[in-house]
Wavefront OBJ file of the C-alpha trace (Angstrom):
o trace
v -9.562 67.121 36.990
v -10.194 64.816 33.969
v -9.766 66.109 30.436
v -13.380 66.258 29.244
v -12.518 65.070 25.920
v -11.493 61.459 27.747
v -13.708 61.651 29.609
v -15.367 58.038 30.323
v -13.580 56.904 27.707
v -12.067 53.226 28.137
v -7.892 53.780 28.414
v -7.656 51.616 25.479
v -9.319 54.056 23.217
v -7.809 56.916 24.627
v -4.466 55.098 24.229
v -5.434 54.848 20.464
v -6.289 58.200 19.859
v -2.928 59.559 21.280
v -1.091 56.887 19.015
v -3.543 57.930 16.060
v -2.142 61.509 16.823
v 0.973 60.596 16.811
v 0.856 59.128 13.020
v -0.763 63.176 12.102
v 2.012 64.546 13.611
v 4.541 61.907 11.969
v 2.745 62.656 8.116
v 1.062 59.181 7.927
v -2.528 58.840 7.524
v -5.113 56.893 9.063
v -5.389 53.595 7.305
v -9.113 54.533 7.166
v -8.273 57.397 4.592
v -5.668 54.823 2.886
v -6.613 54.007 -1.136
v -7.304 50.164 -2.088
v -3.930 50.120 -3.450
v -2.148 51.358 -0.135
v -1.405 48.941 2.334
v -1.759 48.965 6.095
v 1.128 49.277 7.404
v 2.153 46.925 10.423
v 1.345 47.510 14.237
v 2.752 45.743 16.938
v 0.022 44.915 19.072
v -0.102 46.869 22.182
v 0.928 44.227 24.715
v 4.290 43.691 22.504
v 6.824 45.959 24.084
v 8.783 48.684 21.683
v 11.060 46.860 19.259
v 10.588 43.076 20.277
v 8.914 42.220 17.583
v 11.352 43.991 15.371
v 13.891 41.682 16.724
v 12.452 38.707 16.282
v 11.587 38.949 12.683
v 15.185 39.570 12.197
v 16.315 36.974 14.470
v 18.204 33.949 12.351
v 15.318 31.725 10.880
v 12.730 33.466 11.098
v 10.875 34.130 7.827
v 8.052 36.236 7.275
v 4.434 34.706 6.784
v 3.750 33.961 3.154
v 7.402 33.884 1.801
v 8.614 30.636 3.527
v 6.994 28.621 1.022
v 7.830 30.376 -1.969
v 11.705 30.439 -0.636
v 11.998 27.222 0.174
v 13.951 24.621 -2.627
v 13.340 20.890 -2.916
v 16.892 19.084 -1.609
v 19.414 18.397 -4.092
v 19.736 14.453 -4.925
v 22.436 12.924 -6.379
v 22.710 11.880 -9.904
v 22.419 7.846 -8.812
v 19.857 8.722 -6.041
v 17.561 10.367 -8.151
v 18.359 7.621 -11.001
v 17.294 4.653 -8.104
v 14.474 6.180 -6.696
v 13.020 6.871 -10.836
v 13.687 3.224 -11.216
v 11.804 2.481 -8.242
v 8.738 4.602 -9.188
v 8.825 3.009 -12.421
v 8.085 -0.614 -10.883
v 5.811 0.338 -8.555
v 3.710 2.137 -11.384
v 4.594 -0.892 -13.199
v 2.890 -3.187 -10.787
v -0.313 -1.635 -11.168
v -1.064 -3.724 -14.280
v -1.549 -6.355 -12.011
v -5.081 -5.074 -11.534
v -5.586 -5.584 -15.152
v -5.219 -9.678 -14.965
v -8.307 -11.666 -14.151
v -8.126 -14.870 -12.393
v -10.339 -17.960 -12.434
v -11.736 -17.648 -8.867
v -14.873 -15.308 -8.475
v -15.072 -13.115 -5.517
v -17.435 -13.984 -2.630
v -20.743 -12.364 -3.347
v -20.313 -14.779 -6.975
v -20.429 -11.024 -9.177
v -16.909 -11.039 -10.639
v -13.382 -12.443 -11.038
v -11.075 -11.840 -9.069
v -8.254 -9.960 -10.172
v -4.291 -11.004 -9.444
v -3.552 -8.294 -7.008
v -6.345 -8.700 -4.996
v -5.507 -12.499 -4.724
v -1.727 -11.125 -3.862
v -3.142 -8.580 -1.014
v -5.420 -11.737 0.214
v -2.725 -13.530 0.927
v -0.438 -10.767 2.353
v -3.564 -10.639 4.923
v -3.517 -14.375 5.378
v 0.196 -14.693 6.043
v -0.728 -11.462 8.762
v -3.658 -13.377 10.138
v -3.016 -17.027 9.848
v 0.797 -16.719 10.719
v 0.426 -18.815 14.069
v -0.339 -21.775 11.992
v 3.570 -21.855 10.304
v 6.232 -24.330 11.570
v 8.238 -22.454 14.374
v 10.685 -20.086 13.257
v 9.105 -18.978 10.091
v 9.569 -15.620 9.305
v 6.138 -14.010 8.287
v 8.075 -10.856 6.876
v 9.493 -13.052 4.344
v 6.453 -14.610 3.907
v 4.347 -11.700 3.525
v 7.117 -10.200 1.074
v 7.061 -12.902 -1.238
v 3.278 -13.568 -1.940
v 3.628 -9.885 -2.874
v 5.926 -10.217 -5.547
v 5.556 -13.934 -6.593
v 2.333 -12.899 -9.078
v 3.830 -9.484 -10.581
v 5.082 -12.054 -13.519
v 1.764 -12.456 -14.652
v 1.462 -8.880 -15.795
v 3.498 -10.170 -18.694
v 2.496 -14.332 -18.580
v -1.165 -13.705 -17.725
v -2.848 -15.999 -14.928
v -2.824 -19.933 -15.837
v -5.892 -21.971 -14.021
v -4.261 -24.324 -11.813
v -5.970 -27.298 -12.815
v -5.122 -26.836 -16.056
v -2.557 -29.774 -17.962
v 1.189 -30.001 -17.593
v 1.670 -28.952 -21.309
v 0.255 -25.746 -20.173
v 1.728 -25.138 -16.797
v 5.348 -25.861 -18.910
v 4.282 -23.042 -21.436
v 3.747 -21.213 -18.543
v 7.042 -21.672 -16.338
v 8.629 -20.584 -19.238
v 6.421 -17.412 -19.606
v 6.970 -16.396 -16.133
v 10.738 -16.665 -15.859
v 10.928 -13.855 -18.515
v 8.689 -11.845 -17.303
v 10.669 -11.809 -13.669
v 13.539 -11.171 -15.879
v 12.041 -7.867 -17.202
v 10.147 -6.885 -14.497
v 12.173 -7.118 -11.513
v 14.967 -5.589 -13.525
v 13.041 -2.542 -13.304
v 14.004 -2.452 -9.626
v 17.860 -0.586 -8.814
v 20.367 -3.944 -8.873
v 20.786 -4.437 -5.346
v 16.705 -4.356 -4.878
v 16.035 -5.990 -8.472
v 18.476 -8.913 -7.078
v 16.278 -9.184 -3.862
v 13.173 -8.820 -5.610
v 13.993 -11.906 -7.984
v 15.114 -14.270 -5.068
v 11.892 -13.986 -3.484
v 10.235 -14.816 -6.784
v 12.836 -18.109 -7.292
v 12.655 -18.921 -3.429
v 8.875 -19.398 -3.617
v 9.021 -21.430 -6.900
v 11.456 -23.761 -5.710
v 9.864 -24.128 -2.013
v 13.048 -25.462 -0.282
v 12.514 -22.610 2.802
v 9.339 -22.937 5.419
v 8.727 -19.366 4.237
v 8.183 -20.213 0.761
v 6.276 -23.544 1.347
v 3.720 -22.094 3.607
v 3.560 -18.976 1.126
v 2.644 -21.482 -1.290
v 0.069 -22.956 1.086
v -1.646 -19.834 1.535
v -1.613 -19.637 -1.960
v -3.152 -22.902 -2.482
v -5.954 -22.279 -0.178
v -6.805 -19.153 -0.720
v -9.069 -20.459 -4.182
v -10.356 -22.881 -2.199
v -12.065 -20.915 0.369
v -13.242 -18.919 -2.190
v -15.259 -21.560 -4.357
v -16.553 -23.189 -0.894
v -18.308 -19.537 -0.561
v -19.446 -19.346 -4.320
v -21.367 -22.757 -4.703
v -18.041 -24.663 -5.907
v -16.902 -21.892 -7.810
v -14.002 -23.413 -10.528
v -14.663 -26.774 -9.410
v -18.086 -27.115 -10.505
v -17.143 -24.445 -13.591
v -14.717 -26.838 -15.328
v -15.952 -30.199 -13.403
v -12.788 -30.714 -12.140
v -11.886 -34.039 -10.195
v -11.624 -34.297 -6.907
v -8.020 -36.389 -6.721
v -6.667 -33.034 -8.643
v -7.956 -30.840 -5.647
v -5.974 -33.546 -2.962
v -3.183 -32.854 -4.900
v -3.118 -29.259 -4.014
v -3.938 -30.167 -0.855
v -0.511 -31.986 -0.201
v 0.835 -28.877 -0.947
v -0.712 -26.649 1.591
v -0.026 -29.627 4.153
v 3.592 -29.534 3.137
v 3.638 -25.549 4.398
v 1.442 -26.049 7.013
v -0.081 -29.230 9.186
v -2.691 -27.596 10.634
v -4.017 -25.491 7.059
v -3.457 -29.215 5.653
v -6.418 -30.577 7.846
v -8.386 -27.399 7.388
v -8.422 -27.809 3.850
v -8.792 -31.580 3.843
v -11.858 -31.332 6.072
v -13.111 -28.910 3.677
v -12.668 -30.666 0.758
v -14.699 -33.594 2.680
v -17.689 -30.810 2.799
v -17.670 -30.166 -0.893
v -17.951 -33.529 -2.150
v -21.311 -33.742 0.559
v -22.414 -30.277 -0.904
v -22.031 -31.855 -4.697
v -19.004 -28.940 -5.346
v -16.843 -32.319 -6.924
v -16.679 -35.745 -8.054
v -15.910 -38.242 -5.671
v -13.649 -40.229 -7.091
v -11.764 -41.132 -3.859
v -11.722 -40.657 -0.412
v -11.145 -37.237 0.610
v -10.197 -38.152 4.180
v -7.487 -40.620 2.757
v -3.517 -39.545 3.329
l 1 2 3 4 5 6 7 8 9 10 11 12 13 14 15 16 17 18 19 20 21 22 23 24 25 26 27 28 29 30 31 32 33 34 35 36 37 38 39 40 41 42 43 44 45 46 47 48 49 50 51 52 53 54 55 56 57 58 59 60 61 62 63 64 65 66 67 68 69 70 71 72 73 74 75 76 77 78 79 80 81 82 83 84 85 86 87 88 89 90 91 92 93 94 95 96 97 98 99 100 101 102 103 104 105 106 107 108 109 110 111 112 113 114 115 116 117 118 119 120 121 122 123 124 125 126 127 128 129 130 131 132 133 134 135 136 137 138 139 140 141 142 143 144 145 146 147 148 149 150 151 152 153 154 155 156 157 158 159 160 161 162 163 164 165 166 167 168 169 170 171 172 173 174 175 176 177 178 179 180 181 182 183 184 185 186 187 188 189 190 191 192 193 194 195 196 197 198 199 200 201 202 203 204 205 206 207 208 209 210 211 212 213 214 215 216 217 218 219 220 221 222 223 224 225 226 227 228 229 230 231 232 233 234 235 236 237 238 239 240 241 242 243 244 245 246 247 248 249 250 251 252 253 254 255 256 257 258 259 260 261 262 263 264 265 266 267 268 269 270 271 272 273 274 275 276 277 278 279 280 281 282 283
């Protein structure tokens, strides 16, 4: 016959009360009774069976909830590891100043200049997008690596217009080459070394990867005053054989970017954006 005091009770809450019992018996109390400063103490939960969960919290590795963080140490680096990596975090911090340097060109809604490392990331996404148009065998990578770098010098040179005179662009050359010297010396040696031959390989344009990274670099201002009404051409009036000039350049990194822009060029001396002072179609 059924003990009356279970009776219709669920087993589960029966099960409780014996274990709730079992604590009077044992001198605990029920955490009910327990002051705020008292804590529960732990339970198993009922499907666990007697000591299993004891044995895995001591089980190697395992760490209680809400200590593994406060336990746990950053790794130990090396006096020349942590001495690269500050040098690295230095540049890269350094490189944000790039923001800071205005070019001529105007973004294409007309409401600002552009700044230097947005012309720099344009490019990167240019050498990413219009990287079927190199000569065969170019390496993009390279590409893509060096119109990142080649403008960090004008954090300390400033940005020079590029139709501005050859006094100026001389003044400027010699601007630059310190500022690669200081700033890619920020880098550990064997990446400062790296760094600065991407900067001289893309001056001197003796590789496919540096002469179309100087074609991209070419027409990247272009496309930008053919969306802002001429942009620096009509701005500072500038001729049109000093715009064919720059075209040879991007036709030297590229044959099919060289037509592009020549075509293009044709379209702004219709739309009034320069002086026709020769034929833009001519070779």
């Amino acid at each position: 016959m059924p003990n009356e005091a279970g009776a219709g009770l669920p087993r589960r809450l029966m099960a409780s009360g014996h274990r709730g019992r079992a604590r009077a018996a044992a001198g605990s109390r029920d955490p009910g009774e327990m002051g705020a400063d008292e804590p529960l103490q732990h339970e198993p939960p009922e499907d666990v069976p007697p000591g299993q969960e004891l044995a895995e919290r001591e089980a190697p590795g395992h760490e209680p909830p809400g200590h593994a963080y406060r336990e746990r140490k950053p790794p130990q680096r090396e006096p020349r590891e942590r001495e690269s990596l500050e040098r690295q975090i230095r540049f890269v911090i350094e490189a944000d100043r790039l923001k800071k340097i205005a070019r001529q060109s105007r973004i294409t809604d007309g409401t600002r200049r552009e700044n230097s490392a947005e012309h720099s990331w344009h490019l990167a996404l240019m050498a990413l997008t219009l990287g079927g148009h190199a000569p065969a065998g170019t390496d993009l990578g390279r590409v893509m690596a060096m119109v990142v770098v080649h403008d960090l010098v004008e954090i300390d040179a400033g940005d020079l217009f590029v139709y501005a005179d050859s006094a100026a662009h001389a003044r400027q050359e010699v601007a630059e080459r310190a500022a690669a010297d200081r700033i890619f010396a920020l880098l550990p040696e064997p990446q400062a070394v790296a760094a600065r031959a991407l900067w001289d390989e893309f001056e001197e344009r003796r590789t496919p990867e540096a002469r179309f990274a100087r074609a991209l670099d070419r027409l990247q201002p272009m496309l930008l005053n053919m969306q802002t009404g001429g942009g620096t051409w009509v701005a500072h009036d500038v001729p049109l054989d000093q715009v064919l000039s720059k075209v040879e350049l991007i036709e030297e990194g590229s044959a099919t970017l060289g037509g592009y822009a020549r075509e293009m060029i044709a379209q702004a001396v219709d739309r009034g954006f320069l002086r026709a002072v020769a034929d833009p179609r001519a070779g």
